[in-house]
N, CA, C and O atoms as CSV, one atom per row, in Angstrom:
chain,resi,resn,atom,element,x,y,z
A,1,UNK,N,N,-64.008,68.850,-73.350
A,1,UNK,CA,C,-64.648,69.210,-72.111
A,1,UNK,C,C,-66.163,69.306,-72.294
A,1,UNK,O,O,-66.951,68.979,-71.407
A,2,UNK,N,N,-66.547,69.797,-73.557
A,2,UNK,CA,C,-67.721,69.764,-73.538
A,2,UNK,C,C,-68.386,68.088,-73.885
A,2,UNK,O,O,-69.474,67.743,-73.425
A,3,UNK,N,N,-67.870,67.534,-74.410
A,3,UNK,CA,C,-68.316,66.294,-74.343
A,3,UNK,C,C,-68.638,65.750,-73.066
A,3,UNK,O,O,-69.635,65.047,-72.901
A,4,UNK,N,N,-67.369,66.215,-71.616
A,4,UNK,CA,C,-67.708,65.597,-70.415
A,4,UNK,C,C,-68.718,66.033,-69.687
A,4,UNK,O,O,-69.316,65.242,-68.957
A,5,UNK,N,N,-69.078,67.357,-69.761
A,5,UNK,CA,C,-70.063,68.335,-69.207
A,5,UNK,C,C,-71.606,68.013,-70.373
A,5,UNK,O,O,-72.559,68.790,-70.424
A,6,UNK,N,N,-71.535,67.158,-70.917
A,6,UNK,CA,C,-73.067,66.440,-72.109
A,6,UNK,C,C,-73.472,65.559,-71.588
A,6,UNK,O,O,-74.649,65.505,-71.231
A,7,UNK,N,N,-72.368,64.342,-71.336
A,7,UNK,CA,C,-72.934,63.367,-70.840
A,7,UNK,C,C,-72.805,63.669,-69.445
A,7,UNK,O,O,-73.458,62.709,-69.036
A,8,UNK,N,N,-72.513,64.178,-68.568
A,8,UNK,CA,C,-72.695,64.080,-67.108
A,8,UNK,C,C,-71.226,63.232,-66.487
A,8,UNK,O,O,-70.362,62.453,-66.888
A,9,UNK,N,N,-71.708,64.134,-64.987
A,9,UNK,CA,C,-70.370,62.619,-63.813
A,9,UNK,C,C,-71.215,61.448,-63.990
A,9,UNK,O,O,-70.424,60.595,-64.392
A,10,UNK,N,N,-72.226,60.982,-63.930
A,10,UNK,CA,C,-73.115,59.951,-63.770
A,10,UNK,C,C,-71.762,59.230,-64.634
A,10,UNK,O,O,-70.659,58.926,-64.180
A,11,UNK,N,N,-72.314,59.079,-66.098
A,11,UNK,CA,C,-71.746,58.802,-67.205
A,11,UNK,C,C,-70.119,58.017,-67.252
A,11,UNK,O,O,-69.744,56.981,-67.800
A,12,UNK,N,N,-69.374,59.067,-66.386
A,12,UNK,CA,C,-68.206,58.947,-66.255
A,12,UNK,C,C,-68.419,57.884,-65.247
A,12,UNK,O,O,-68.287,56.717,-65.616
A,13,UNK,N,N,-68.709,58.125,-64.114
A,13,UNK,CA,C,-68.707,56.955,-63.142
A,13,UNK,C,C,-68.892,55.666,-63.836
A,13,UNK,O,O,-68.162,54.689,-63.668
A,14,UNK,N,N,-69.932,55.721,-64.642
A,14,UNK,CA,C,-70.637,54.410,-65.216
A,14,UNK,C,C,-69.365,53.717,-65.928
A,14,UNK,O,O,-69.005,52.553,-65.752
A,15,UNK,N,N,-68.749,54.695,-66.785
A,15,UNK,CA,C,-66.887,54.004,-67.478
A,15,UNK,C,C,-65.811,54.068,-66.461
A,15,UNK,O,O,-64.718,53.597,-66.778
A,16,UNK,N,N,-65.930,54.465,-65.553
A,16,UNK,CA,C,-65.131,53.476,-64.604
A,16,UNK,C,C,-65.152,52.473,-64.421
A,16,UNK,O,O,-64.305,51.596,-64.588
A,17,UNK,N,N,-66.234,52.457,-64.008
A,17,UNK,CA,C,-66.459,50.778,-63.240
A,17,UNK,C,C,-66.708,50.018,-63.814
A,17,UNK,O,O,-66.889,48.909,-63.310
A,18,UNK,N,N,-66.910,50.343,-65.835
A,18,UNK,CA,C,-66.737,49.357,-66.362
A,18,UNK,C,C,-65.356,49.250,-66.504
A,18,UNK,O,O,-64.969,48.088,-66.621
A,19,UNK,N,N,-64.711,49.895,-66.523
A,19,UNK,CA,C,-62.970,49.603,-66.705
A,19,UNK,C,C,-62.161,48.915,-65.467
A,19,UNK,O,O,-61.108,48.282,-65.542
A,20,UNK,N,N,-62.714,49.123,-64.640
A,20,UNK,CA,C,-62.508,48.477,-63.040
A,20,UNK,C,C,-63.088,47.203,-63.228
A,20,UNK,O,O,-62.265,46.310,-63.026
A,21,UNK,N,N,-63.947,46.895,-63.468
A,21,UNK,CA,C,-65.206,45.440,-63.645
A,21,UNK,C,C,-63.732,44.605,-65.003
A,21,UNK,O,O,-63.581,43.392,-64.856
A,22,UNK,N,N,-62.916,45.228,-66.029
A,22,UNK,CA,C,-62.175,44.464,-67.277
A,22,UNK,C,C,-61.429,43.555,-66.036
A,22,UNK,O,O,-61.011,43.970,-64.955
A,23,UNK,N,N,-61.412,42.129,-66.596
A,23,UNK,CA,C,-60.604,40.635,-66.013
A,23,UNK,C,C,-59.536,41.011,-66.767
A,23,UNK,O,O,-59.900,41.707,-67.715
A,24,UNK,N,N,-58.081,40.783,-66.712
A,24,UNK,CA,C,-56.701,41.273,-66.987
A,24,UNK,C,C,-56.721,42.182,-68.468
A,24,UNK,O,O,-56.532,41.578,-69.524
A,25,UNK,N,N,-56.872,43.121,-68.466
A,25,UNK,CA,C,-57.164,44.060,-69.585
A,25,UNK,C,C,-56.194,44.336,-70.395
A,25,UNK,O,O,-56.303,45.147,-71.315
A,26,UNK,N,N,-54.791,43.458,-70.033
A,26,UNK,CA,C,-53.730,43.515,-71.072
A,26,UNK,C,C,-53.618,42.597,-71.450
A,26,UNK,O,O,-52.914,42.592,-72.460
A,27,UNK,N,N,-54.174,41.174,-70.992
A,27,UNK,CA,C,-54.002,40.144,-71.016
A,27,UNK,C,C,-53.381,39.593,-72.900
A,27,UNK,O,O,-52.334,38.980,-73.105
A,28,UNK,N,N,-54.424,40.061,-74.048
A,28,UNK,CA,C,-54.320,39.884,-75.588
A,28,UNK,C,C,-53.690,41.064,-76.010
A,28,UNK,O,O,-54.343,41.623,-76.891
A,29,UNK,N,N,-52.358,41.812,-75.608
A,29,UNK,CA,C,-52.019,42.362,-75.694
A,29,UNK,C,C,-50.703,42.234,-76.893
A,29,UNK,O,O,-50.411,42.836,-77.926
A,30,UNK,N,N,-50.252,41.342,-76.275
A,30,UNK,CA,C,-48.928,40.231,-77.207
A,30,UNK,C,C,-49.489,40.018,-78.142
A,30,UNK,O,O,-48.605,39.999,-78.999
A,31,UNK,N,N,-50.511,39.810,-78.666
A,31,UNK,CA,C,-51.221,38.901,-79.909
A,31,UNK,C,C,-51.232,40.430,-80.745
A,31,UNK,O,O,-51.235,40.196,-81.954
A,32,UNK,N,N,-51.236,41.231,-80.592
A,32,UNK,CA,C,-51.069,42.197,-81.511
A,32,UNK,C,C,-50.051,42.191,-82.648
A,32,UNK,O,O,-48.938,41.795,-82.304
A,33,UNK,N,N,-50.166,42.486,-83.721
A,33,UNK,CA,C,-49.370,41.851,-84.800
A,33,UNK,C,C,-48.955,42.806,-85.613
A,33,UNK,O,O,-47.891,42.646,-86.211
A,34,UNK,N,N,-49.687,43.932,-85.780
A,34,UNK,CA,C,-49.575,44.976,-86.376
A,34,UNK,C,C,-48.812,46.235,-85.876
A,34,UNK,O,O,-48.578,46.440,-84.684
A,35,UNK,N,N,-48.335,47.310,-87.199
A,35,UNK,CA,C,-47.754,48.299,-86.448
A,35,UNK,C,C,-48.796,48.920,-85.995
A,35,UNK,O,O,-49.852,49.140,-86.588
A,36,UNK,N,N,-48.329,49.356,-84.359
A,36,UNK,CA,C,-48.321,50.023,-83.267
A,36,UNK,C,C,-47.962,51.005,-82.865
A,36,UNK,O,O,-46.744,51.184,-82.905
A,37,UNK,N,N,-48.644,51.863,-82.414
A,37,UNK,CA,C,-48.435,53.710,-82.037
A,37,UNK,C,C,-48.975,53.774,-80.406
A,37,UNK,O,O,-49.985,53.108,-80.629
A,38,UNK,N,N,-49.023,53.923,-79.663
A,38,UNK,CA,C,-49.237,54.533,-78.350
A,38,UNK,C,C,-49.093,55.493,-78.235
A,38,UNK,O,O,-48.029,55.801,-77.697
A,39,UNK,N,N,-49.963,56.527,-78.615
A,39,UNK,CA,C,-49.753,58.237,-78.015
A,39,UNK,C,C,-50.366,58.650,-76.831
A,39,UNK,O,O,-51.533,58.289,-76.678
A,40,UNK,N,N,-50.035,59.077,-76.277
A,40,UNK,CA,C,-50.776,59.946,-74.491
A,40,UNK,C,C,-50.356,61.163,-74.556
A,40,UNK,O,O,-49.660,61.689,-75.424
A,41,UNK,N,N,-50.882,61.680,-73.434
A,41,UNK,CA,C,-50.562,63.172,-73.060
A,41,UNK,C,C,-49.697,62.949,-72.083
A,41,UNK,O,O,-49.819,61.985,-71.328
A,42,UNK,N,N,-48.481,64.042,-71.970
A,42,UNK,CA,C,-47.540,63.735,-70.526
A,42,UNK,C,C,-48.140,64.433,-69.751
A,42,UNK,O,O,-47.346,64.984,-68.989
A,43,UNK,N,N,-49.311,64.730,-69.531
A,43,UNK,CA,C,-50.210,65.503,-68.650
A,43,UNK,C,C,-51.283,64.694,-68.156
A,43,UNK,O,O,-52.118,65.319,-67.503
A,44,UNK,N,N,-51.476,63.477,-68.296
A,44,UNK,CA,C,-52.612,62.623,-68.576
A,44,UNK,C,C,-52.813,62.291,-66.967
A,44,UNK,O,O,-51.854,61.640,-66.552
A,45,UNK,N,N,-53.675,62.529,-66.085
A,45,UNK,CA,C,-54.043,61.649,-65.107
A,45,UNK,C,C,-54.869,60.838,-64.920
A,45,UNK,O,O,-55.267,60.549,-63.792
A,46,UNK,N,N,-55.256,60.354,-65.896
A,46,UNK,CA,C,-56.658,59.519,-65.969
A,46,UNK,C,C,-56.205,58.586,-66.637
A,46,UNK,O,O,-56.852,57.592,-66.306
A,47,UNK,N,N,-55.257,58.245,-67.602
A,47,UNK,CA,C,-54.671,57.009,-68.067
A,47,UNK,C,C,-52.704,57.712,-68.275
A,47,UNK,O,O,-52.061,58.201,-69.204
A,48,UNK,N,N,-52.473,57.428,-67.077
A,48,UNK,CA,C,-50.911,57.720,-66.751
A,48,UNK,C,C,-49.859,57.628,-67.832
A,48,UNK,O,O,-49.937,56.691,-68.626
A,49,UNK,N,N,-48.739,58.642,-67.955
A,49,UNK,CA,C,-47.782,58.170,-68.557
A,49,UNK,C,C,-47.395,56.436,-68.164
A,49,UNK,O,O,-47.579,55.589,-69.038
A,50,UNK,N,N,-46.982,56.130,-67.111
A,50,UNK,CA,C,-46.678,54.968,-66.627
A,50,UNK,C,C,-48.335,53.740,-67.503
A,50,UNK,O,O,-48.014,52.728,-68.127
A,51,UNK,N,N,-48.865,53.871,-67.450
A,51,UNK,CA,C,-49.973,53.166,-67.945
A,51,UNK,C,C,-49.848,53.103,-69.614
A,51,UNK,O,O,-50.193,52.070,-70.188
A,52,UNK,N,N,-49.392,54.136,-70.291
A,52,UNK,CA,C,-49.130,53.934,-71.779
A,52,UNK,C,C,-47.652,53.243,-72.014
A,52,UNK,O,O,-47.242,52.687,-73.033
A,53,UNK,N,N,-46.997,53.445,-70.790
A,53,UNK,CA,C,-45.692,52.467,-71.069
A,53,UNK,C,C,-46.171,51.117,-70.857
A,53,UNK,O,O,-45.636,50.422,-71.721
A,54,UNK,N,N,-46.826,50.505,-70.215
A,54,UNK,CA,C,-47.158,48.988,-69.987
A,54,UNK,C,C,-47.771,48.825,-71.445
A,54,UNK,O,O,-47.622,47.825,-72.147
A,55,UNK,N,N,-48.356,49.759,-71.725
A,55,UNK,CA,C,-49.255,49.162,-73.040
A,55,UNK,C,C,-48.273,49.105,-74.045
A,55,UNK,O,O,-48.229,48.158,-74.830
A,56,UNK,N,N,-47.373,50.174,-74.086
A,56,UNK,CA,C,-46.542,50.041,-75.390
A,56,UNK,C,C,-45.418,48.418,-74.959
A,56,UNK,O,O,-45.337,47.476,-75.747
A,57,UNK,N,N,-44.829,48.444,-73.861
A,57,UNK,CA,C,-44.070,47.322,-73.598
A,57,UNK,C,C,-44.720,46.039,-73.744
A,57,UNK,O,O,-44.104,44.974,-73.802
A,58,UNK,N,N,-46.570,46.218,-73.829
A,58,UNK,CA,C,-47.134,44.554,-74.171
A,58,UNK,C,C,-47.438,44.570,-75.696
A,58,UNK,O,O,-48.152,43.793,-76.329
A,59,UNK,N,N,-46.715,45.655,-76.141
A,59,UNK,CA,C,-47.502,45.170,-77.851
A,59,UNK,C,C,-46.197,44.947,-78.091
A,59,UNK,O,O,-45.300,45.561,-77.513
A,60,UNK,N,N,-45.994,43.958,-79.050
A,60,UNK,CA,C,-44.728,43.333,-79.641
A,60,UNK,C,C,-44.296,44.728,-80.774
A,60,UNK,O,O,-45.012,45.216,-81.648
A,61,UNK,N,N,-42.916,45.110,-80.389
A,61,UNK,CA,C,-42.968,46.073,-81.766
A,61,UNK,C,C,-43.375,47.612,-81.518
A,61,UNK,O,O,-42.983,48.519,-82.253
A,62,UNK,N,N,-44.233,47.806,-80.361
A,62,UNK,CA,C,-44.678,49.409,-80.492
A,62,UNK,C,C,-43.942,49.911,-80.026
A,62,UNK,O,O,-43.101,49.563,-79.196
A,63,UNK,N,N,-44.328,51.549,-80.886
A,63,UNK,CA,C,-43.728,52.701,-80.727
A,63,UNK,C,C,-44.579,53.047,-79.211
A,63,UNK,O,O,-45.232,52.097,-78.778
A,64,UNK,N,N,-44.602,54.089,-78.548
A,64,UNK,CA,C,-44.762,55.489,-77.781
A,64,UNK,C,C,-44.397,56.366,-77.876
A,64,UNK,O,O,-43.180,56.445,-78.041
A,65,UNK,N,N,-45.125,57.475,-77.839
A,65,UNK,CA,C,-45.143,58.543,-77.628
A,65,UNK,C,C,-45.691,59.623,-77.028
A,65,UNK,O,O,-46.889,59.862,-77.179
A,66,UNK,N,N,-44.957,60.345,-76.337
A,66,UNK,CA,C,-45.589,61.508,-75.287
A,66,UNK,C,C,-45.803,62.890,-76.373
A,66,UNK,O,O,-44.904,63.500,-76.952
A,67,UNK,N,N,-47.482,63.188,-76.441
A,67,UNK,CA,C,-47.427,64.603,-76.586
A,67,UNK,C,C,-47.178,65.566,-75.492
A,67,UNK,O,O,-47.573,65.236,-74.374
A,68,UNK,N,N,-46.602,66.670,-75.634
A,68,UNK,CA,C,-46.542,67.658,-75.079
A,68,UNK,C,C,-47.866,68.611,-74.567
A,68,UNK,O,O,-48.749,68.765,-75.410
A,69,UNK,N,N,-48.032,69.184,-73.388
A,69,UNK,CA,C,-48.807,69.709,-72.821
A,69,UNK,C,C,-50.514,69.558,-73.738
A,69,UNK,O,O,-51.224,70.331,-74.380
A,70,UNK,N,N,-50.587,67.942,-73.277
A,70,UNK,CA,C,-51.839,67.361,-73.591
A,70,UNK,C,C,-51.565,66.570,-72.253
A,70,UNK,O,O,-50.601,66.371,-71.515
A,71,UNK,N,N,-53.526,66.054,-72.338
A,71,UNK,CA,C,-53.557,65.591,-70.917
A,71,UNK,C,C,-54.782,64.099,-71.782
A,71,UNK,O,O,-54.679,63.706,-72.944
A,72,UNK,N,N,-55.477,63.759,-71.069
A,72,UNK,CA,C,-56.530,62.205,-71.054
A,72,UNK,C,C,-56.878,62.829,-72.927
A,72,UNK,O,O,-56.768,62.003,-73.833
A,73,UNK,N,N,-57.157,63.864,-73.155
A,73,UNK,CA,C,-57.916,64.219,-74.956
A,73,UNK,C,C,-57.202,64.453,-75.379
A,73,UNK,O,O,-57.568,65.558,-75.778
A,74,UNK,N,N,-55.778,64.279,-75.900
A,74,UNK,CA,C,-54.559,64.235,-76.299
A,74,UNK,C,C,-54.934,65.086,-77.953
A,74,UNK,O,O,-54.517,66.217,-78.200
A,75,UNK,N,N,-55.770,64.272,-78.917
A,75,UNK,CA,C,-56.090,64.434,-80.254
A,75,UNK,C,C,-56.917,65.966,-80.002
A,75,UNK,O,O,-56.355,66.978,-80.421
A,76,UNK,N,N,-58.278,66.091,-79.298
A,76,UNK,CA,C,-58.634,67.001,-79.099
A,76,UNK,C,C,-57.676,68.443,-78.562
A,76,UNK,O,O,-57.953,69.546,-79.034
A,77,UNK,N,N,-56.629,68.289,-77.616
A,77,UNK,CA,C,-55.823,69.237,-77.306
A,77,UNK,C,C,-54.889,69.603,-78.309
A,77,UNK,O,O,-54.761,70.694,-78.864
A,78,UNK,N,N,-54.261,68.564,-78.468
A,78,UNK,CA,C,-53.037,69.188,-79.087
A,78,UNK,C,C,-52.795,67.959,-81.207
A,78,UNK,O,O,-51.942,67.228,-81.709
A,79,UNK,N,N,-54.460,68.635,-81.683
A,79,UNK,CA,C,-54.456,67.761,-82.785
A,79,UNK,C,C,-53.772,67.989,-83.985
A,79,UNK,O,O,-54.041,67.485,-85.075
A,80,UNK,N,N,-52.711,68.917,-83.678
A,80,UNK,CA,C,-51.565,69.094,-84.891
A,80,UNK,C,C,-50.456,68.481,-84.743
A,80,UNK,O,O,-49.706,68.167,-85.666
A,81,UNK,N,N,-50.199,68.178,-83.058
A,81,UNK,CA,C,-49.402,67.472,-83.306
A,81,UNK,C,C,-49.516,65.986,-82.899
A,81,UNK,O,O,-48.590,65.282,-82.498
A,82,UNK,N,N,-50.763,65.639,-83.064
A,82,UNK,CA,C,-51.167,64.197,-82.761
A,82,UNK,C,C,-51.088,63.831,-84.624
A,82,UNK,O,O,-50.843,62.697,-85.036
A,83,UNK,N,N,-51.302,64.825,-85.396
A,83,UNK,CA,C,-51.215,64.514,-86.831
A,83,UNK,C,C,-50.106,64.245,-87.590
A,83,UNK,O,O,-49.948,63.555,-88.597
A,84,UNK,N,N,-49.352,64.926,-86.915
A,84,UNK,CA,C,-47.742,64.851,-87.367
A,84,UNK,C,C,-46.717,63.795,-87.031
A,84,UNK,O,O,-45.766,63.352,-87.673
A,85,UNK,N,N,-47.272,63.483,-85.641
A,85,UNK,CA,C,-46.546,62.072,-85.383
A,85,UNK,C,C,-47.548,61.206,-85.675
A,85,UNK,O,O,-47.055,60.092,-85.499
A,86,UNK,N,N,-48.606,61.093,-86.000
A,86,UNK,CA,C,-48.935,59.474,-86.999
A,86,UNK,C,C,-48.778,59.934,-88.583
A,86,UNK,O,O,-49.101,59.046,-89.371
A,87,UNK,N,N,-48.371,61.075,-89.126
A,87,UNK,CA,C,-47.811,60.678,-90.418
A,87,UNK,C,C,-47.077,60.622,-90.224
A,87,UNK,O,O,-46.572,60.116,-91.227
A,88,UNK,N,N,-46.143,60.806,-89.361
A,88,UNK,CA,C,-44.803,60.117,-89.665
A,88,UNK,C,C,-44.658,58.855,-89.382
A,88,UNK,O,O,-44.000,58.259,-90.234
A,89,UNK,N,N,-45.140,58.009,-88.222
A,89,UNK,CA,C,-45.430,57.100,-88.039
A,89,UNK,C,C,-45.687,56.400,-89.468
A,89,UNK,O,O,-45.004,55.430,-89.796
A,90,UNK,N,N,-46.764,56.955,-90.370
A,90,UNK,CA,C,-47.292,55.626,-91.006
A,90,UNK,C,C,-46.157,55.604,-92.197
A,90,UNK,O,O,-46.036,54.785,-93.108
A,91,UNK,N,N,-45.565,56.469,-91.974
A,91,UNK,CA,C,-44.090,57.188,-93.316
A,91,UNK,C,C,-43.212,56.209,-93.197
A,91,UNK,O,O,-42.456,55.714,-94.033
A,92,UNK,N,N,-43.403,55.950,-91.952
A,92,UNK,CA,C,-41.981,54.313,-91.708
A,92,UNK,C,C,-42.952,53.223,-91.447
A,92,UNK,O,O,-42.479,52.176,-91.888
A,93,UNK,N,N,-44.054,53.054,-90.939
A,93,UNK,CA,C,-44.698,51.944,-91.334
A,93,UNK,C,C,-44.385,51.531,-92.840
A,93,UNK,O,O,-44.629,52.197,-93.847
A,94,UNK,N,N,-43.596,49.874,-92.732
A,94,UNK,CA,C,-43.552,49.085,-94.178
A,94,UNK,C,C,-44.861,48.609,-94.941
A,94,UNK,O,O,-45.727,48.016,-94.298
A,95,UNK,N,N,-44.992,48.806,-96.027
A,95,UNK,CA,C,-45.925,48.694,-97.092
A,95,UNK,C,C,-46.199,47.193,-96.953
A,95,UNK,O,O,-45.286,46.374,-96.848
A,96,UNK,N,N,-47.520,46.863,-96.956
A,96,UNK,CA,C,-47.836,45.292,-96.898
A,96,UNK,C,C,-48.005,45.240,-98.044
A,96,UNK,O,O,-48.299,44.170,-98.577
C-alpha cells in the first residue's frame, strides 16, 4: 500500500492504459516451455481469479494456485505462504 500511495493514482492510471493499449496479451502464451506456477490472491480484483485461470489454462503444463485471504500483492500479504507453495512447487519441479 505504501508503494501505491508513493507513486500516486496518476501512476496507476498511467499502467492501465498501458495494459489496455497490450494487442492480444496472451497471445505467446503456449510458447512457454518451462515449469509454471500461477499464484493470485482469491481476493484479487484487479487481476481476477477468473483472469489467473486463462493464464494458467494458456501455459502448457501450469500449475495454479489460489492464496488465501490475499488480494492484487499476494507475496506482500500473505509472504509465508507464497513461500511455501513455490518450495514446494520447485520440490516437484524435475531437475534439468
Amino acid at each position: 500500500m505504501d508503494m501505491a500511495y508513493e507513486v500516486g493514482p496518476a501512476s496507476g492510471v498511467l499502467q492501465m492504459k498501458a495494459l489496455l493499449d497490450l494487442e492480444e496479451p496472451f497471445r505467446h502464451l503456449g510458447q512457454i516451455s518451462g515449469p509454471t506456477i500461477v499464484i493470485g490472491g482469491s481476493e484479487d480484483r484487479r487481476t481476477t481469479p477468473a483472469a489467473h485461470e486463462i493464464l494458467a489454462r494458456e501455459i502448457p503444463g501450469a500449475s495454479l494456485l489460489f492464496i488465501e485471504h490475499a488480494a492484487h500483492f499476494t507475496p506482500l500479504e500473505q509472504p509465508a505462504q507464497v513461500t511455501a507453495a513455490l518450495r514446494i512447487w520447485m520440490e516437484q519441479v524435475p531437475a534439468t
